[in-house]
N, CA, C and O atoms as a Tinker XYZ file with bonds, in Angstrom:
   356  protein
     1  N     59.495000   76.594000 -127.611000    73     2
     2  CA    58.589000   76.847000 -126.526000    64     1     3
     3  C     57.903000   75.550000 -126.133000    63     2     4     5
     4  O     57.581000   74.744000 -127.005000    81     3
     5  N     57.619000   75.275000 -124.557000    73     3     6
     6  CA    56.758000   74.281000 -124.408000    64     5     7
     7  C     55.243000   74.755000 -124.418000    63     6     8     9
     8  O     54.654000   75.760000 -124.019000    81     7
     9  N     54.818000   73.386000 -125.157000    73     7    10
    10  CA    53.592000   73.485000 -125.057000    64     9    11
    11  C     52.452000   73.397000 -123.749000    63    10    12    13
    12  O     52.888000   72.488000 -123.044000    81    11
    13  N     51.841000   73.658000 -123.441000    73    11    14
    14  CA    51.058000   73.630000 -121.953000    64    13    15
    15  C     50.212000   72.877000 -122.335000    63    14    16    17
    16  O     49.889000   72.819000 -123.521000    81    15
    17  N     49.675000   72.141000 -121.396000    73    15    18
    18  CA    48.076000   71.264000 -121.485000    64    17    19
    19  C     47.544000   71.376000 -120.239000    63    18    20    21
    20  O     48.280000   71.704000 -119.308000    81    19
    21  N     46.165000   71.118000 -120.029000    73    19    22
    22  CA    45.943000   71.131000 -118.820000    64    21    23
    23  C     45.949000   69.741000 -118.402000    63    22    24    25
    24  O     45.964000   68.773000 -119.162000    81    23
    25  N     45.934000   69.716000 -116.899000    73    23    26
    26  CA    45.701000   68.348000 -116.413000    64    25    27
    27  C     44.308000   68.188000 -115.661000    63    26    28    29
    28  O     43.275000   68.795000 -115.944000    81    27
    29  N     44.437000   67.497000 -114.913000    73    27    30
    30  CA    43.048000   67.229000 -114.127000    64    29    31
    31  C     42.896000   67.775000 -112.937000    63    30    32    33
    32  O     41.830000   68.210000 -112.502000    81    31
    33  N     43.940000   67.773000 -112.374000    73    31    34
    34  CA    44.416000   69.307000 -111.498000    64    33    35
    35  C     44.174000   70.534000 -111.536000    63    34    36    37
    36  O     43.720000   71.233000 -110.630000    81    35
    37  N     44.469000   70.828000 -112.582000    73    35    38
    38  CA    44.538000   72.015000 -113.504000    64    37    39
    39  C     42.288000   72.328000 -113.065000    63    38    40    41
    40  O     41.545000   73.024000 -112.373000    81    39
    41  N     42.252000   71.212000 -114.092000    73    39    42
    42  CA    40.832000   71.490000 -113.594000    64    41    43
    43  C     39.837000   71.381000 -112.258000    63    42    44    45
    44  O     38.694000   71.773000 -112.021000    81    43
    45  N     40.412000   70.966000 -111.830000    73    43    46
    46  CA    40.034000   70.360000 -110.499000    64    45    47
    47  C     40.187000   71.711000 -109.888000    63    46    48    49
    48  O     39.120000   72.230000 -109.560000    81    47
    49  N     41.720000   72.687000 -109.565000    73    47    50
    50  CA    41.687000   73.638000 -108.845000    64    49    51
    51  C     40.756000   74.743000 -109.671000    63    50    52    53
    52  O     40.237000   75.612000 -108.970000    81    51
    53  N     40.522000   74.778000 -110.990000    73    51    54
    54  CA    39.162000   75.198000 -111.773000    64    53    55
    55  C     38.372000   75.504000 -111.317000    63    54    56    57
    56  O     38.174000   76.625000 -110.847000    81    55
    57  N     37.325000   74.124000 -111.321000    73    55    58
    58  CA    37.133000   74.187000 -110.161000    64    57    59
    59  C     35.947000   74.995000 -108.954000    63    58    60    61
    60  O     34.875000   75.590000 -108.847000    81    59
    61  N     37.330000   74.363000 -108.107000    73    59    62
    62  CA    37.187000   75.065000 -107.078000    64    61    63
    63  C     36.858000   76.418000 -106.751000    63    62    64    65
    64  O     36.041000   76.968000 -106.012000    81    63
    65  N     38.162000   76.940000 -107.899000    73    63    66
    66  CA    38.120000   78.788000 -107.779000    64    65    67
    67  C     36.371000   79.098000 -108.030000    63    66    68    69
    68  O     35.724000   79.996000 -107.491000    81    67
    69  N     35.968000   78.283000 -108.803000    73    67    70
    70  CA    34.323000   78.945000 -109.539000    64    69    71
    71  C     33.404000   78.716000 -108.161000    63    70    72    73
    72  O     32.899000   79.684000 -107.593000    81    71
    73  N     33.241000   77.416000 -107.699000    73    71    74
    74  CA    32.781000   76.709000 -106.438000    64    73    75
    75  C     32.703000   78.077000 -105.332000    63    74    76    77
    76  O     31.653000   78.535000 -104.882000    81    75
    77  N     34.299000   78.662000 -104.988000    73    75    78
    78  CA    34.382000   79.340000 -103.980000    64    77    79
    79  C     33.513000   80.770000 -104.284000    63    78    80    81
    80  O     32.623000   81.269000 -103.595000    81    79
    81  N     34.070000   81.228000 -105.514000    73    79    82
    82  CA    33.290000   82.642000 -106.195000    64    81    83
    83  C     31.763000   82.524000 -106.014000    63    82    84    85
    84  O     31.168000   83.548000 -105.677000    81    83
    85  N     31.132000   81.494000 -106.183000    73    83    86
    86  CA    29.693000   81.396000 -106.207000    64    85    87
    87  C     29.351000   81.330000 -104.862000    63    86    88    89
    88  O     28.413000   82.063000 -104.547000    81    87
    89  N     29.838000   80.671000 -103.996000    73    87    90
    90  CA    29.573000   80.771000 -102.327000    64    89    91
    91  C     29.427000   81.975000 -101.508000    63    90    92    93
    92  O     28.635000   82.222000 -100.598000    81    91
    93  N     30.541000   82.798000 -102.129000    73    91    94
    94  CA    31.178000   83.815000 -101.505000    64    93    95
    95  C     30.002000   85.469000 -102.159000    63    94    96    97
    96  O     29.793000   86.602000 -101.726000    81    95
    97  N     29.595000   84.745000 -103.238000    73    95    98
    98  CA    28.697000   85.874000 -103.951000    64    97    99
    99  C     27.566000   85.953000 -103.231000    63    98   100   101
   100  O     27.079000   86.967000 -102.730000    81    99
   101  N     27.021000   84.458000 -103.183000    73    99   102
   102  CA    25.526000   84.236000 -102.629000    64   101   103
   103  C     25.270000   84.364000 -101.343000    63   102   104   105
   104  O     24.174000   84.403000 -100.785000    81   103
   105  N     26.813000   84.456000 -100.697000    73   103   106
   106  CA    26.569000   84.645000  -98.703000    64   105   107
   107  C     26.693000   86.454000  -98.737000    63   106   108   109
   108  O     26.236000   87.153000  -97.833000    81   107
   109  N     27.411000   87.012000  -99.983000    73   107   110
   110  CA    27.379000   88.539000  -99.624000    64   109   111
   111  C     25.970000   88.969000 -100.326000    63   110   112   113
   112  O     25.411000   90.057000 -100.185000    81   111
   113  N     25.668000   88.219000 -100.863000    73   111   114
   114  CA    24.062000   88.344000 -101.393000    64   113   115
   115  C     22.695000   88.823000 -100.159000    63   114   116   117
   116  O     22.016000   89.830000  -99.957000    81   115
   117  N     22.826000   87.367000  -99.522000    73   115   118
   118  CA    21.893000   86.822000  -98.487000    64   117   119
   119  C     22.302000   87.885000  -97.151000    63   118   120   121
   120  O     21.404000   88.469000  -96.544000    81   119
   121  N     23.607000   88.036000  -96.820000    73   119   122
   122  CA    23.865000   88.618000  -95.793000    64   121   123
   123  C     23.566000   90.474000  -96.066000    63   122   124   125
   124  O     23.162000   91.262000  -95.211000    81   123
   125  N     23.902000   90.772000  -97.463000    73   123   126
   126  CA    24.111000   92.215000  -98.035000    64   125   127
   127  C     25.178000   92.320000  -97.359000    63   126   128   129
   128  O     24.864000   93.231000  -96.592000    81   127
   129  N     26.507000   91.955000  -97.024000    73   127   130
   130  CA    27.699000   92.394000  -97.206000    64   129   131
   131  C     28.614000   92.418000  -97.981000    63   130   132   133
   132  O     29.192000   91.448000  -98.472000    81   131
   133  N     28.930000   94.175000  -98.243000    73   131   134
   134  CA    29.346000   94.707000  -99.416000    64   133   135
   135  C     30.887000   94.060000  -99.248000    63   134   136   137
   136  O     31.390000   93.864000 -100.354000    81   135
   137  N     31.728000   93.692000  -98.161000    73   135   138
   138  CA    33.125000   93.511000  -98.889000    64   137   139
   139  C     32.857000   91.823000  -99.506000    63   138   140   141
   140  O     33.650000   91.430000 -100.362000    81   139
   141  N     31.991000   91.089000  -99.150000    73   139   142
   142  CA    31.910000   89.477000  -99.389000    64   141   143
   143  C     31.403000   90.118000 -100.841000    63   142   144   145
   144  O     31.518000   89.178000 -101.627000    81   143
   145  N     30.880000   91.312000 -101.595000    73   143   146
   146  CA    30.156000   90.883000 -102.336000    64   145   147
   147  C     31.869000   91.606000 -103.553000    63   146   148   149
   148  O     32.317000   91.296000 -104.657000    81   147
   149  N     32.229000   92.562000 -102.539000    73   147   150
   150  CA    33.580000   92.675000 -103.734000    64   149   151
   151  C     34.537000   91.947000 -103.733000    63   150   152   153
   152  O     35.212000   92.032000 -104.759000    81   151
   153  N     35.067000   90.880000 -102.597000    73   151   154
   154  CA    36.133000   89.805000 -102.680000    64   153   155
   155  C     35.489000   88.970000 -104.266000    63   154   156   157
   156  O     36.132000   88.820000 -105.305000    81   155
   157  N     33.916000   88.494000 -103.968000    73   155   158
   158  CA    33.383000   87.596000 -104.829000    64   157   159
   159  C     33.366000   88.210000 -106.325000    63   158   160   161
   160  O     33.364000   87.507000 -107.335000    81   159
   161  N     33.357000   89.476000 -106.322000    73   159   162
   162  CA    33.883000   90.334000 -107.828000    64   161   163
   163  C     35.542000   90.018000 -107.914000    63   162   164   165
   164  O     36.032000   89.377000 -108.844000    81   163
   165  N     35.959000   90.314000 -107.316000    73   163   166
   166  CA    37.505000   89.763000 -107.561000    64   165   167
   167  C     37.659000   88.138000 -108.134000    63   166   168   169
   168  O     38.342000   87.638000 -109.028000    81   167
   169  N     36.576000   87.533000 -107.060000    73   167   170
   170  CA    37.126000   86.366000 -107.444000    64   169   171
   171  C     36.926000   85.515000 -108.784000    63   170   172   173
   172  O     37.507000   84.576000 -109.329000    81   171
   173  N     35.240000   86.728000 -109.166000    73   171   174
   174  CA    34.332000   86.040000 -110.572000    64   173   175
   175  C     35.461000   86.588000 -111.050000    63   174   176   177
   176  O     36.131000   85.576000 -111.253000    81   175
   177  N     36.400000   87.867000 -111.497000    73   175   178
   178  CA    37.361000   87.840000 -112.375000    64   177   179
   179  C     38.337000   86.981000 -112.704000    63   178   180   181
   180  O     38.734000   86.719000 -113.839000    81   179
   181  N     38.776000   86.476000 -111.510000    73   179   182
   182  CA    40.089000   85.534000 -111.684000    64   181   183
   183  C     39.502000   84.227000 -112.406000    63   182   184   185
   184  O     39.997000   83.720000 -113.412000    81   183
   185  N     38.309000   83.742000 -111.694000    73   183   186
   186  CA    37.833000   82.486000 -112.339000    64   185   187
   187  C     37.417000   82.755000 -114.093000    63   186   188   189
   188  O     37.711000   81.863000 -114.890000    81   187
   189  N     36.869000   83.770000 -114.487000    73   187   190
   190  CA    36.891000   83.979000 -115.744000    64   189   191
   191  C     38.223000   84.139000 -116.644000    63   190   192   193
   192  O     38.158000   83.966000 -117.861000    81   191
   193  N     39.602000   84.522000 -115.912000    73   191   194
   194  CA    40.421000   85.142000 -116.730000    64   193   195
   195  C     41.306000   83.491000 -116.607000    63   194   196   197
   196  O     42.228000   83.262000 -117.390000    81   195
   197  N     40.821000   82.289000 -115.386000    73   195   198
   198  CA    41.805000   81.001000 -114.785000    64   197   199
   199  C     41.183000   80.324000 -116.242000    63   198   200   201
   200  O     41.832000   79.540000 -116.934000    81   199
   201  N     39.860000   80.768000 -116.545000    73   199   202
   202  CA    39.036000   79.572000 -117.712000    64   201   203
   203  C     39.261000   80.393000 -118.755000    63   202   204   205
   204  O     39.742000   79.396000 -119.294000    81   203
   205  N     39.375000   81.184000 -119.515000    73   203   206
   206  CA    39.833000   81.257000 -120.765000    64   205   207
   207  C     41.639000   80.695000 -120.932000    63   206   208   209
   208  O     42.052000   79.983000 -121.847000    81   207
   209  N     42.237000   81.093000 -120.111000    73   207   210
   210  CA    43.772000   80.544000 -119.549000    64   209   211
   211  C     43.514000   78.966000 -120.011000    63   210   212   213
   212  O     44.161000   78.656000 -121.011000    81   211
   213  N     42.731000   77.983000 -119.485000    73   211   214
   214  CA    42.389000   76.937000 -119.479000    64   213   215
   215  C     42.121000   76.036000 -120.681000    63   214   216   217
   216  O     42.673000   75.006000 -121.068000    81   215
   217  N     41.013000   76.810000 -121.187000    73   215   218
   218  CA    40.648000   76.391000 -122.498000    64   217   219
   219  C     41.658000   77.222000 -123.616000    63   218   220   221
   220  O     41.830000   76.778000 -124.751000    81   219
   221  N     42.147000   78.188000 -123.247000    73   219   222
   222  CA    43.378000   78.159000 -124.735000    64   221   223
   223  C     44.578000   76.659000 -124.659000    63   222   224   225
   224  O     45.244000   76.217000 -125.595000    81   223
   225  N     44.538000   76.273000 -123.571000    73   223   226
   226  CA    45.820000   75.438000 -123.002000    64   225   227
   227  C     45.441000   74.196000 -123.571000    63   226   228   229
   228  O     46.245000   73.383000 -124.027000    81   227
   229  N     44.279000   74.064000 -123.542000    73   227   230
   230  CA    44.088000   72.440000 -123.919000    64   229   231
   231  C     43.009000   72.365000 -124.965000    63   230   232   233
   232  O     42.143000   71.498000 -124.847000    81   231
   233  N     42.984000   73.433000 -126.256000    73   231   234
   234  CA    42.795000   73.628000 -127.252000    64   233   235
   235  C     43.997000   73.146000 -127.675000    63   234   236   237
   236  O     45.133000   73.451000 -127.312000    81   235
   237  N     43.370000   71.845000 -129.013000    73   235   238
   238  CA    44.541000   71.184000 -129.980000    64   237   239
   239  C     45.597000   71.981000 -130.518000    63   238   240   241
   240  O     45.567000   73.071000 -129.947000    81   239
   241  N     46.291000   71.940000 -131.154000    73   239   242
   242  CA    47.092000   72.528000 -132.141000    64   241   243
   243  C     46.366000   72.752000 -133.617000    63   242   244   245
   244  O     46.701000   73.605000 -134.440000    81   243
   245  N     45.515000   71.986000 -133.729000    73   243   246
   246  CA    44.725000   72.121000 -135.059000    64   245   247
   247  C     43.334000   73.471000 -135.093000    63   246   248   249
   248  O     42.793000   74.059000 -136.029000    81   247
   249  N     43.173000   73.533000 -133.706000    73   247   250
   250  CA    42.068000   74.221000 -133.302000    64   249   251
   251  C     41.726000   75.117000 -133.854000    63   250   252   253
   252  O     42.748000   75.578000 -134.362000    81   251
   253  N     40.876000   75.741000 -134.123000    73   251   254
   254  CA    40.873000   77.606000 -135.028000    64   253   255
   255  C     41.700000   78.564000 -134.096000    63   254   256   257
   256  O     41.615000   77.973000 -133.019000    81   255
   257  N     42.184000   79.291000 -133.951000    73   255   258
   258  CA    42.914000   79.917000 -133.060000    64   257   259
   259  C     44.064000   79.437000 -132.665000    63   258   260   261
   260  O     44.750000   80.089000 -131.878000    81   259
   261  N     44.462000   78.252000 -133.128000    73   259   262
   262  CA    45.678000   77.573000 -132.541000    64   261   263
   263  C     45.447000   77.290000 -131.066000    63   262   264   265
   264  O     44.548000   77.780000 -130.383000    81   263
   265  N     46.337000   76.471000 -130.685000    73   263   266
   266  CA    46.709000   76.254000 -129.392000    64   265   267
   267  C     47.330000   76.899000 -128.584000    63   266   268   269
   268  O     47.101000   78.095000 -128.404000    81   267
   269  N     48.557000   75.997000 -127.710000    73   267   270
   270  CA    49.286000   76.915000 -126.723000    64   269   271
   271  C     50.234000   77.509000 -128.085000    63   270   272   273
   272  O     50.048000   77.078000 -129.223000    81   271
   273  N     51.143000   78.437000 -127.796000    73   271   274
   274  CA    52.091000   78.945000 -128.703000    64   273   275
   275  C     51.686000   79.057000 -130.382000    63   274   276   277
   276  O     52.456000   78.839000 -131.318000    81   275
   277  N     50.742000   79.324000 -130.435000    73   275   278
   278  CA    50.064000   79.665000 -131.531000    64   277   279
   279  C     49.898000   81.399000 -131.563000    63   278   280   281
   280  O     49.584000   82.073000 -130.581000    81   279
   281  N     50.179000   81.912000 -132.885000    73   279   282
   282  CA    50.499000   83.463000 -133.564000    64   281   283
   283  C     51.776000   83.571000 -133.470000    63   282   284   285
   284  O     52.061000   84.757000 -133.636000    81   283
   285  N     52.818000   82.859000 -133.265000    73   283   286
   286  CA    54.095000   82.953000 -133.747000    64   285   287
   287  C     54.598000   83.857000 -132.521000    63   286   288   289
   288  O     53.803000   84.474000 -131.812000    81   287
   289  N     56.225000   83.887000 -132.300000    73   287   290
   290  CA    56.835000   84.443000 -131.596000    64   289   291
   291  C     57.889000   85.223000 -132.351000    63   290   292   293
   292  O     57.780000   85.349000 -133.570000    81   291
   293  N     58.752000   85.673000 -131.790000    73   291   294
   294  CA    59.915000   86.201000 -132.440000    64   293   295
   295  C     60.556000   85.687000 -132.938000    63   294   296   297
   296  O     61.159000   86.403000 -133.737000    81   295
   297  N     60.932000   84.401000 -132.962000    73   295   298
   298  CA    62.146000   83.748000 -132.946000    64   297   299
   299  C     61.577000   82.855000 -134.161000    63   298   300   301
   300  O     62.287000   82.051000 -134.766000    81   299
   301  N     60.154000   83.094000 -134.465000    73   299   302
   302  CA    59.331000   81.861000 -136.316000    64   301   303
   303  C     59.715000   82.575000 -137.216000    63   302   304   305
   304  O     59.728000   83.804000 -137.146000    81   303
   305  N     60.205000   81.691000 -138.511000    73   303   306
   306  CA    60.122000   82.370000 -139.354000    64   305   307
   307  C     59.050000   82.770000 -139.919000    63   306   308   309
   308  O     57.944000   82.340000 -139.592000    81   307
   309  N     59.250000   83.695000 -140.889000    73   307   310
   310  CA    57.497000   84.138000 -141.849000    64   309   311
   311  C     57.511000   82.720000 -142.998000    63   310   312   313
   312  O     58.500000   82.100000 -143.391000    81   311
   313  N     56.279000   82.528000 -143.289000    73   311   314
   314  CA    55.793000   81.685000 -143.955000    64   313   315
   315  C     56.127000   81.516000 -145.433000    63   314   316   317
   316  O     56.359000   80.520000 -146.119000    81   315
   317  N     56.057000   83.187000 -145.768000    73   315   318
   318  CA    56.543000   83.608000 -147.118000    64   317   319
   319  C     58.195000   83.922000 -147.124000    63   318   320   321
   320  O     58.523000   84.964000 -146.557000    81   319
   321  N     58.844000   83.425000 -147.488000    73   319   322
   322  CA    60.134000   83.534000 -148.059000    64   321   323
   323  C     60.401000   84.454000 -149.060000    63   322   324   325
   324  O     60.755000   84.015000 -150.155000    81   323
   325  N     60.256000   86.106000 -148.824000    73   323   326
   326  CA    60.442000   86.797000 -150.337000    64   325   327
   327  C     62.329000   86.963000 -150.278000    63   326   328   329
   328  O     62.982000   86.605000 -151.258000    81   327
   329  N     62.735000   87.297000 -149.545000    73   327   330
   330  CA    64.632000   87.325000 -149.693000    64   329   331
   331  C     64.645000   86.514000 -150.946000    63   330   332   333
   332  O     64.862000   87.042000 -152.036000    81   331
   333  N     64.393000   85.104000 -150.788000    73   331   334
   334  CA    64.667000   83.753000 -151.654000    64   333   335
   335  C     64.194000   84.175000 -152.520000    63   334   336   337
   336  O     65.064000   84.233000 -153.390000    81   335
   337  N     62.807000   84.741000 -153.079000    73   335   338
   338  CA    62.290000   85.029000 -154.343000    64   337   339
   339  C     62.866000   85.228000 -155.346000    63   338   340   341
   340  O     62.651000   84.797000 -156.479000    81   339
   341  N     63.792000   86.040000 -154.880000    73   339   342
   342  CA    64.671000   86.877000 -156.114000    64   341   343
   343  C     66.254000   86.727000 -156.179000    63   342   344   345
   344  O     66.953000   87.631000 -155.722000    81   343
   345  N     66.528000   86.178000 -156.452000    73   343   346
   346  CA    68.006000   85.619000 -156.931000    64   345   347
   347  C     68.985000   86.514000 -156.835000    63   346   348   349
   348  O     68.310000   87.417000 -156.342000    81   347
   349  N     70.057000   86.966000 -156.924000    73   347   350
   350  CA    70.837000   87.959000 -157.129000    64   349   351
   351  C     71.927000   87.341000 -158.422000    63   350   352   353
   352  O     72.145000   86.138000 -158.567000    81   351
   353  N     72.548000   88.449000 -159.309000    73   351   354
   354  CA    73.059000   87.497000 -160.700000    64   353   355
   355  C     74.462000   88.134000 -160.338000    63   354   356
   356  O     75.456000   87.863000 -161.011000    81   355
């Protein structure tokens, strides 16, 4: 598997997404319009779900939780080797 990192891009369009969500909250705020104030619920979701996305990505490999491709996939072996344990005579 490749590993992901973020770039500066990455954060940069970051960002933005948060930038726009907060604009879009505070004009359906000020104005009391209810669809500006549910686009801006849509959008606080995405920006919350773009930044945990974010920070798992460019969390080390050493990190608590691991990094990208960290908890194993199908295709890792298990750690413990019991087959091998036991010999056959």
């Amino acid at each position: 598997m490749v590993a992901l990192r973020g770039s500066r891009q990455d954060r940069t369009l970051l960002i933005a997404v948060w930038v726009l969500t907060v604009v879009v909250l505070v004009l359906g705020g000020l104005a009391r319009a209810w669809p500006l104030l549910v686009w801006g619920g849509i959008g606080l979701l995405a920006a919350v779900f773009l930044t945990r996305i974010y920070i798992r990505d460019t969390r080390g490999p050493g990190a608590p939780g691991g990094g990208a491709g960290a908890g194993g996939g199908p295709n890792e072996q298990p750690a413990d080797d019991s087959e091998d344990a036991e010999e056959p005579r």
